[in-house]
C-alpha positions in Angstrom: 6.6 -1.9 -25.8 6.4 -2.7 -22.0 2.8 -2.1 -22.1 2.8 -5.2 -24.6 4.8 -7.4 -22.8 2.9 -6.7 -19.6 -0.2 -7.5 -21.3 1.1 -10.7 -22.9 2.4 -11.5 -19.1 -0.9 -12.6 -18.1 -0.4 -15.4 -20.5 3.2 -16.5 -19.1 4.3 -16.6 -22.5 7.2 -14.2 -23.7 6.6 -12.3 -27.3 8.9 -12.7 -30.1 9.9 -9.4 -31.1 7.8 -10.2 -34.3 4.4 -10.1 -31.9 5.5 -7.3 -30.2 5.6 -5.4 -33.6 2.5 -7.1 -34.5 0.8 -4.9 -31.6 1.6 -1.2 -33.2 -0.3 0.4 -34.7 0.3 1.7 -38.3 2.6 2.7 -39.2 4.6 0.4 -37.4 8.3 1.2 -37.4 10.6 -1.8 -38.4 11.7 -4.9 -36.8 15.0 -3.6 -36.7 14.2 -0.5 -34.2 11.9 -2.6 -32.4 15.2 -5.4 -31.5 17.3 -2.2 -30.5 14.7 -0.6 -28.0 14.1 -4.6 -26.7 17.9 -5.1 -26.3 18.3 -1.1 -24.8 15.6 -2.1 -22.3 17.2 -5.5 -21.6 20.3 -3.7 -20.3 18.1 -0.9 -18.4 17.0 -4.5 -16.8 13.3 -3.8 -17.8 13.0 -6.5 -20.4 14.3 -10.0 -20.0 15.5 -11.6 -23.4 14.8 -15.7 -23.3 17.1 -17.6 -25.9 15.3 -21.1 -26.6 17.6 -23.9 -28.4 14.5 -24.9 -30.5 12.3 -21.2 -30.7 12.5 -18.3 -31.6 14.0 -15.5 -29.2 11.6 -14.3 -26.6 10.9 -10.8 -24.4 9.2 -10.4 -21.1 9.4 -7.9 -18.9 11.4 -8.4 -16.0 8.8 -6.6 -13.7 5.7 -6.1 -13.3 3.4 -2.7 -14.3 2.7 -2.5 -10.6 6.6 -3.0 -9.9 7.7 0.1 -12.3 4.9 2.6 -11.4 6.1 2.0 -7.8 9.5 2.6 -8.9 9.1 5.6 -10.8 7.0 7.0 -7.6 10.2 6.6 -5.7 12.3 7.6 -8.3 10.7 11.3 -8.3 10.3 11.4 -4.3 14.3 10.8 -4.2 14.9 13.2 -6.6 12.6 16.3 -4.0 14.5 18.7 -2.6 12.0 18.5 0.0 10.2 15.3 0.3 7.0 16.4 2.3 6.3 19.3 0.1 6.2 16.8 -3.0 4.0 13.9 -1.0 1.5 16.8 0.0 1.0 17.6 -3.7 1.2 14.5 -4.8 -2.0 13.4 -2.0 -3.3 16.5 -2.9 -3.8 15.6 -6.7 -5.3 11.9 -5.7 -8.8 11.2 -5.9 -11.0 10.2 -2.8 -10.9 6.6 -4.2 -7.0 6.5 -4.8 -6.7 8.7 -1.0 -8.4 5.8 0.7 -6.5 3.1 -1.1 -3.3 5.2 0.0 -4.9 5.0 3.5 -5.3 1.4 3.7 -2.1 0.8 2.2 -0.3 2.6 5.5 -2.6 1.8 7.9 -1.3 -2.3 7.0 2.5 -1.3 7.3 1.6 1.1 10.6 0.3 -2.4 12.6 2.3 -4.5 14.3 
């Protein structure tokens, strides 16, 4: 579901929980269990519900892709029972591509 709402982000628009069933793929479960994993995520603070006066009841997600990959990251690194062990295999599984992006990323916060 957040991959839907991240896609439909790009448009600024939030999805009514209708769309967002719209985008499964059969067989799609019902409308009903896709409301109660919106609302579940809503009070995990991943999904933000928009009530309009005049429109139907929108979703969005309250951060962006890049924002919860980043989060999970730090997520598993706090949860290490030793940190450097777990960075070394995580660099160790990157590729050169994704090592050099990595690279770049703390060479920018290492400069003053």
């Amino acid at each position: 579901m957040l991959d839907t709402l991240w896609s439909a982000d790009a448009s600024g628009d939030g999805l009514t929980a209708r769309q967002v069933l719209d985008a499964f793929d059969e067989p799609r479960p019902a409308l009903t269990t896709v409301l109660t994993v919106l609302d579940r995520l809503g009070r995990k603070g991943a999904v933000l519900r928009e009530e309009h006066a005049d429109a139907p009841l929108t979703f969005r997600a309250a951060h962006s892709r890049e924002d919860h990959t980043a989060s999970l990251m730090s997520t598993a690194l706090a949860a290490a029972s030793d940190r450097e062990a777990a960075l070394l295999q995580f660099t160790g599984s990157l590729a050169s591509g994704d090592l050099e992006v990595l690279r770049r990323a703390i060479d920018s916060r290492t400069r003053p």
